[in-house]
N, C-alpha and C positions, 0 to 999 in steps of 0.2 A: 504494500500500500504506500505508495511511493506519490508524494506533492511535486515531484519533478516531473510527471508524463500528465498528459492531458488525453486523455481519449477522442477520436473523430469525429465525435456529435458532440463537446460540450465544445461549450463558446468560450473562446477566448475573449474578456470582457475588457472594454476601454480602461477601466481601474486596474486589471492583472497588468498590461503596459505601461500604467503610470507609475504603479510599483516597482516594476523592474527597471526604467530607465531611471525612477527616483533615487534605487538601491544601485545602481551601476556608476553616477554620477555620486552617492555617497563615497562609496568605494574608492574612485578618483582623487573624491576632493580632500579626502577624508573627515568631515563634516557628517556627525552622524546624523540621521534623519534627514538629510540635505534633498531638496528638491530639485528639481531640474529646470536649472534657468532658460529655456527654448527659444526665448530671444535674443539670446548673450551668441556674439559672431563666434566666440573662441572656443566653443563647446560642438565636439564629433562624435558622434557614434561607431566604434567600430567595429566589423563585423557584419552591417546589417547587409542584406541581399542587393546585389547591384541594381535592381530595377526597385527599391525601395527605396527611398530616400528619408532622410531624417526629418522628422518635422515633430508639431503634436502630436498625442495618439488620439484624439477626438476627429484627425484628417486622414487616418486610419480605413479601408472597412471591415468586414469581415475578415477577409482573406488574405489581406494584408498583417491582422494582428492577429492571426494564426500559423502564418508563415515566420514573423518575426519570435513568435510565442518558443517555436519548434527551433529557433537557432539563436536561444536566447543565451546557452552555453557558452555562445563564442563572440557573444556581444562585450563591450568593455566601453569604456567614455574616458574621452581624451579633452584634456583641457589645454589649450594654447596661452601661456603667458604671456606669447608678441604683444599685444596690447596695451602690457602694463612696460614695455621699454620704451626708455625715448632717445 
């Protein structure tokens, strides 16, 4: 009974993605509970599927946050400091 596999009829829900990139960008930042700033230029996703692009997951549909759900293993968030040099 494993929280890591999702079966082919349950949905992968807007909130499971906001969690995971919330928790992936924790990770990074290391900032517990840290949420995912989706406006900030400096912030990447990597990992996700080439024909997926990084955005909100509310721009998401179905099958896009079931695909990303399924390769969420090998997802990680990269933060860019360029920003903060002058």
């Amino acid at each position: 009974m494993s929280g890591e596999t999702t079966c082919s009829n349950e949905e992968v829900t807007l909130k499971k993605i906001q969690n995971l990139f919330n928790s992936k960008f924790a990770e990074a930042s290391g900032i517990v509970g840290g949420r995912m700033p989706y406006s900030a230029n400096n912030v990447q996703m990597i990992g996700l599927l080439d024909d997926i692009p990084f955005k909100r997951p509310s721009h998401y549909g179905k099958n896009q946050r079931s695909r990303i759900w399924n390769a969420r293993a090998s997802l990680r968030c990269h933060i860019n400091d360029a920003e903060c040099s002058t």
